[in-house]
C-alpha positions as a printed Julia matrix, in Angstrom:
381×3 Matrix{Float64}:
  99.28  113.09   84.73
  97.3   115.94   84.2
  93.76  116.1    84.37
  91.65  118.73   82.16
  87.69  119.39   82.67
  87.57  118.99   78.62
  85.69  115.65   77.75
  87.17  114.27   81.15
  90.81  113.8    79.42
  94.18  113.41   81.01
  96.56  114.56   79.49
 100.47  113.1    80.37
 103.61  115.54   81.14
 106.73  114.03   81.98
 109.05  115.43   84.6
 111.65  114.27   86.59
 111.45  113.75   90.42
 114.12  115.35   92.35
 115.85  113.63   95.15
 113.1   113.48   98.55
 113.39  114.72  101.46
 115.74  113.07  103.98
 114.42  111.39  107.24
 115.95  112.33  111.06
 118.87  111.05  112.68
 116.44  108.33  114.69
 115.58  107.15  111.2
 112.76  104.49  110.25
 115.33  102.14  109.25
 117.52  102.25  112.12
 114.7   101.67  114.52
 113.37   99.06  112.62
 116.76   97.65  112.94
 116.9    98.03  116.8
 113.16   96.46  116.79
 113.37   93.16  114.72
 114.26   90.62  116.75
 112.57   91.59  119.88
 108.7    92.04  118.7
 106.25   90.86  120.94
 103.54   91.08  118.17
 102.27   87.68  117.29
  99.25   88.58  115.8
  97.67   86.39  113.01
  96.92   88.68  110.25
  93.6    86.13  109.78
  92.4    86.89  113.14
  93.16   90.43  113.57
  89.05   91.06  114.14
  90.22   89.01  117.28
  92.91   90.92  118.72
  93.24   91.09  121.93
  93.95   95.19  123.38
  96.49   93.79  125.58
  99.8    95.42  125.16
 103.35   95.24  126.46
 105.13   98.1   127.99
 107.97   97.43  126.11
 105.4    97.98  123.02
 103.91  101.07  124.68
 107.19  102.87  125.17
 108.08  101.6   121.37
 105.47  104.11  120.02
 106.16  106.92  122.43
 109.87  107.04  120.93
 108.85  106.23  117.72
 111.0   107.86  114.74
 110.59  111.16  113.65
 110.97  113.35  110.51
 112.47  116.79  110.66
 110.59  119.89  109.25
 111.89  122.68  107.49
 113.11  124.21  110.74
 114.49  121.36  112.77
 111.18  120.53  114.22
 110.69  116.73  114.69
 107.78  115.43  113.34
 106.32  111.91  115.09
 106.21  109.64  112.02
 102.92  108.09  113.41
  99.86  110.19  114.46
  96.44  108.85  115.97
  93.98  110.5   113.79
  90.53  111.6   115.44
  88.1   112.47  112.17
  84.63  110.74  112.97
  86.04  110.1   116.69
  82.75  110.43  118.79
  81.3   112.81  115.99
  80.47  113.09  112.2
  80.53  115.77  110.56
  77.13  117.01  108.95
  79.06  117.89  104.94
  80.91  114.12  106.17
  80.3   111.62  102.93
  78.69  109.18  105.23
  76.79  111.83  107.22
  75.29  113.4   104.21
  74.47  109.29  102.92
  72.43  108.55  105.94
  70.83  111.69  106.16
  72.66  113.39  108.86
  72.87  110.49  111.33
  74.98  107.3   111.93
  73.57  104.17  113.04
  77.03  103.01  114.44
  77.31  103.81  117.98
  79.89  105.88  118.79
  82.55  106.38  121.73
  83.03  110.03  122.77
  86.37  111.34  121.38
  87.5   111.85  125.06
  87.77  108.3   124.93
  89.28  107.32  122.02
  91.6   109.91  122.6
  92.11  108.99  126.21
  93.01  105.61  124.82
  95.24  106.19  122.07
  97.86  108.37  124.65
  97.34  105.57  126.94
  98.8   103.06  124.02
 101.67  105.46  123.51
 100.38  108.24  120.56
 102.28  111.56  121.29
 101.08  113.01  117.33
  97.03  113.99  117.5
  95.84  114.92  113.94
  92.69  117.38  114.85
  90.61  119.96  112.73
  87.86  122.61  113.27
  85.84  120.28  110.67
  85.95  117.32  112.72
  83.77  119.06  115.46
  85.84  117.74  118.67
  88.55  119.31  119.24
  86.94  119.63  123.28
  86.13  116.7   123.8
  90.34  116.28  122.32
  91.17  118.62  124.98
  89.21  116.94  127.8
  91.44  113.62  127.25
  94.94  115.37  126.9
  93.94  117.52  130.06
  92.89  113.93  131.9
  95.97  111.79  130.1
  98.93  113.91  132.47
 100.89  113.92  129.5
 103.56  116.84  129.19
 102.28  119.48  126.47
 106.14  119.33  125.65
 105.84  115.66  124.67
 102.7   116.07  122.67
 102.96  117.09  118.59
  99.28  118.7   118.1
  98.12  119.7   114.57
  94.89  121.13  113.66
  93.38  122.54  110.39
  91.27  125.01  109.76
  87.57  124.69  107.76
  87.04  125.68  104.51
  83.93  127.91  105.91
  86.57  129.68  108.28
  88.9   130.32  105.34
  86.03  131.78  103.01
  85.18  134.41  105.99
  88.64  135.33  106.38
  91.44  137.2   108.72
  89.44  137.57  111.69
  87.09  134.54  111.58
  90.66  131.84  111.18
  92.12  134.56  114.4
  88.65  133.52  116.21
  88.9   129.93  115.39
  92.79  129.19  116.26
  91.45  130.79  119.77
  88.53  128.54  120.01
  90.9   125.82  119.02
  93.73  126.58  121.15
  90.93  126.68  124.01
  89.21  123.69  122.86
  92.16  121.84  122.87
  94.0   123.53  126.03
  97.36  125.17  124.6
  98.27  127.82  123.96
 100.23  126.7   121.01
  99.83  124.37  118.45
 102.69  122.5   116.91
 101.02  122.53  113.57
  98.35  124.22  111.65
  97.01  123.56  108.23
  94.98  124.84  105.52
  92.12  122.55  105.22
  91.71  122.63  101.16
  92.97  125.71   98.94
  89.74  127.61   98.61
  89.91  129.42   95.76
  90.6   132.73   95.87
  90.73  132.21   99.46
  93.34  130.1   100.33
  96.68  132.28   99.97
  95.28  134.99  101.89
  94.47  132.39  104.79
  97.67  131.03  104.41
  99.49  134.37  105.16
  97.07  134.95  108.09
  98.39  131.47  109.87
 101.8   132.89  108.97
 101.03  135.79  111.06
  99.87  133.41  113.73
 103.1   131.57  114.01
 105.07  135.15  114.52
 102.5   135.38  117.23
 103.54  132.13  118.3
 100.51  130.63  118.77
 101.39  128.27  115.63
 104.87  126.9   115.36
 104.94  125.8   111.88
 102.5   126.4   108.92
 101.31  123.48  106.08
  98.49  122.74  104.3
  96.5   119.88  103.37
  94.6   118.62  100.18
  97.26  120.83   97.52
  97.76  119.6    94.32
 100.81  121.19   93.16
  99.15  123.91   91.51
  98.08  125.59   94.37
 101.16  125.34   95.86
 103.11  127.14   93.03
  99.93  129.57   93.19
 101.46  130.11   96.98
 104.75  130.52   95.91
 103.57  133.4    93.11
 101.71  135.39   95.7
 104.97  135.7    97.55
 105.43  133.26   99.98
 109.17  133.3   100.34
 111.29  130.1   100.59
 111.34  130.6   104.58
 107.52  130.54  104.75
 106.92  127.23  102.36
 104.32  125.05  103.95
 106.59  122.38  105.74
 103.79  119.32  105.49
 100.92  119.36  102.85
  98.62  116.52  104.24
  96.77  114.49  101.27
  95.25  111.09  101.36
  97.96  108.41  100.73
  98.28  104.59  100.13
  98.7   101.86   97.76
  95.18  102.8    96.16
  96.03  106.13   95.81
  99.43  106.96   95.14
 100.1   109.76   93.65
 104.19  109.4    92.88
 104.46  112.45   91.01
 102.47  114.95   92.99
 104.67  113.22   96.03
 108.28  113.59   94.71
 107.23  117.31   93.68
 106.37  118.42   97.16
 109.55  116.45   98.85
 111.62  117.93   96.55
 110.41  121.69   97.93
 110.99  120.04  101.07
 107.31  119.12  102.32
 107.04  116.16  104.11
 103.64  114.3   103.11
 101.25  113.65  105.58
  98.99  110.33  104.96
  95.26  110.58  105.64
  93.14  107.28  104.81
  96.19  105.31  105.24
  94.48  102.68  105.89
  91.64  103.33  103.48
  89.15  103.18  105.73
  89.54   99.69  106.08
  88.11   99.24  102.96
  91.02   96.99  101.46
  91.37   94.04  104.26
  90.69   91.88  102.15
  92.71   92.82   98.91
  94.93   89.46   98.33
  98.32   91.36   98.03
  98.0    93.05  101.65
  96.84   89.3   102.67
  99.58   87.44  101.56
 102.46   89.71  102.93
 100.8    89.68  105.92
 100.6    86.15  106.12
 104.76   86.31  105.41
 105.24   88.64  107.89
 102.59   87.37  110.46
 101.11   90.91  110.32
  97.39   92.26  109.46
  96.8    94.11  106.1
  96.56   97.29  108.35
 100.64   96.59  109.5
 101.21   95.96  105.23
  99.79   99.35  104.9
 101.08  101.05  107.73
 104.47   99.95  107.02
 104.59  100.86  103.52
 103.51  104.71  104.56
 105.73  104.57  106.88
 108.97  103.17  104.56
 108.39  105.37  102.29
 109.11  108.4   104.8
 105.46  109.73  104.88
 104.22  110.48  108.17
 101.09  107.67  109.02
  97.67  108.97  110.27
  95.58  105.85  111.16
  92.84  105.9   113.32
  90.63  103.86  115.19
  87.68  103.89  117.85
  88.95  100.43  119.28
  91.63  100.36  121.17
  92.51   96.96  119.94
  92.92   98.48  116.8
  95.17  101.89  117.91
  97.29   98.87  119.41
  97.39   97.04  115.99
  97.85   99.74  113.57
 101.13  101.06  115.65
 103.1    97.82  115.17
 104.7    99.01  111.69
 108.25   99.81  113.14
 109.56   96.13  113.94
 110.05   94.5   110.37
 110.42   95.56  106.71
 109.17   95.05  103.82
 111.83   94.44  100.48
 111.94   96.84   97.76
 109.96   94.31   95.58
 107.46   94.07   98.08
 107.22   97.63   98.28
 107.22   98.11   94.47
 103.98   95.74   94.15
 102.19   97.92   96.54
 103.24  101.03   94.66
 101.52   99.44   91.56
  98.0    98.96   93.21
  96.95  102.34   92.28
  94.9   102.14   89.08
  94.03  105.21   86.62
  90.56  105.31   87.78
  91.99  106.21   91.24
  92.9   109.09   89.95
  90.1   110.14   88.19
  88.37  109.46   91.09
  90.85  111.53   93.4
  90.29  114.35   90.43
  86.57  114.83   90.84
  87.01  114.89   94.93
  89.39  117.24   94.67
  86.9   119.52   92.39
  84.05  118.99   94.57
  85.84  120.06   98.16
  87.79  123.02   97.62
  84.41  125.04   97.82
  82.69  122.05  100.45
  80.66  124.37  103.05
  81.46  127.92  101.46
  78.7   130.0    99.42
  80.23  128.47   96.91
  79.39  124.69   97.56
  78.1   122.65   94.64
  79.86  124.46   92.22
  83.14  124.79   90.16
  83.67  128.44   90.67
  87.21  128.95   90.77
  87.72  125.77   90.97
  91.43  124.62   89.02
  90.39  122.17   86.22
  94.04  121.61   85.18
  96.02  120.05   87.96
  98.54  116.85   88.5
  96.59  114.33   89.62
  99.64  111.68   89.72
């Protein structure tokens, strides 16, 4: 589907997917297979407000050897990551920030401890970003946590402001990151959102970076596939792709088109809002598998990122919850199931997908509030 500014039309082009990219040799599948059988989790999925933040070593080391997915170059990537947006800080251009006036009346944790918690349960994958204003207070747990750098996968972003200013303002901000955060590497580093007329020139910057080795692999995050191809025309040679574009993925928003496209380049989809902020608990679909497979609507939508070979972002401040939202790798869900999930996504989703899209690539740049630039033909399927 393709959407067009002109009376707020979509328009629909057929194309084929090609086949998607292929999982590592420690596959979902087989370590599902390995798993079933010996779960601890016993969970009800109608008390999962009640869940206890007790968990098993067994569980623990479960997560730290959880599957991967190979990038482009061999690299594996952890197919779960703790995310830490609005961990111990909201951002002031943040949706809810900007709805309360700037403030939260939710009392928040300090990302040190979140973060200090989620290594503790097992997470090896942090998802970080200049944006999300704590990448220190990041570095401050992993410092604390005694975890080997070399068993850590640490990606970071950066801000659409940074990417406006250019060369030496993203150089400056991978250094304050790289401090921040304590490395002197990062595993991977994204472009935020393709800011127009901005964004490929950023992109080759980060590409310079990783010769420098202080990035080992380059994606980006929120590209439709228009932006992508508008990479590939600037000369970004098949070496250089982006190996992960990062866009918000899950029942109510999947985009199966836009998907297949990028696996077919070889991309490997990163899910943000898998769990939809926890605004679908109580949808009766995620309810009723869960009751099947004595799991919580989180698990149903963890597992269903996670089957379909994207890599899974959730995160939590409560550690119960980092606890909950890891136990996707010990069942299955059957290709039915899976196919009524796929169907939850309603055209309206998309639409609404379509006018965030139009109103973030210029978030927080002199451009903010308006559709300069701004692509007003894209796939939004």
């Amino acid at each position: 589907i393709v959407a067009t500014a002109m009376l707020g039309t979509i328009l629909c082009t057929a194309s084929l997917p090609k086949p998607s990219a292929a999982v590592s040799s420690r596959t979902i599948a087989s370590f599902v297979a390995s798993s079933i059988g010996r779960s601890t989790s016993s969970s009800p999925t109608t008390t999962s407000h009640n869940m206890m933040s007790t968990q098993t070593p067994e569980q623990k080391q479960s997560l730290i050897d959880c599957p991967t997915i190979p990038l482009r170059d061999g690299t594996s990537h952890p197919a779960i990551g703790f995310g830490t947006y609005k961990v111990g800080f909201i951002p002031a251009s943040a949706s809810s920030a900007v709805a309360s006036g700037g403030t939260t009346d939710e009392p928040q944790r300090t990302a040190e401890d979140c973060v200090t918690d989620a290594l503790n349960s097992g997470y090896r994958c942090l998802e970080c970003a200049e944006f999300y204003g704590n990448e220190q207070e990041v570095g401050k747990a992993i410092k604390a946590s005694g975890v080997p750098r070399e068993d850590l996968f640490i990606c970071s972003k950066v801000w659409t402001t940074t990417i406006e200013k250019g060369d030496d303002a993203i150089r400056a901000q991978l250094e304050k990151t790289l401090s921040d955060l304590g490395t002197d590497y990062v595993d991977l580093y994204l472009i935020h959102w393709p800011v127009p007329g901005k964004h490929v020139d950023a992109y080759k910057t980060v590409l310079d970076l990783k010769k420098e080795g202080k990035v080992k692999n380059v994606g980006v995050s929120n590209y439709a596939v228009e932006d992508y191809k508008e990479l590939l025309s600037a000369g970004i040679t098949s070496e250089d792709k982006p190996v992960v574009n990062q866009i918000e993925i899950n029942p109510f928003l999947y985009r199966k088109n836009t998907i297949e496209y990028f696996k077919s380049e070889g991309v490997v989809m990163q899910s943000y809002r898998s769990l939809r902020d926890g605004k679908a608990m109580d949808n009766l679909t995620l309810i009723s598998l869960g009751e099947k497979y004595n799991k919580s609507p989180a698990q149903i939508l963890g597992r269903w990122c996670v089957q379909h070979g994207f890599v899974y972002v959730p995160k939590s401040v409560k550690i119960e919850r980092m606890v909950e939202n890891a136990q996707v790798f010990d069942f299955e869900l059957s290709e039915e199931e899976m196919a009524t999930l796929d169907a939850l996504t309603t055209s309206d989703a998309f639409e609404t997908f379509f006018g965030l899209y139009k109103k973030c690539v210029n978030r927080d740049t002199s451009k903010d509030g308006s559709m300069e630039g701004v692509k007003t033909d894209i796939t939004i399927d």
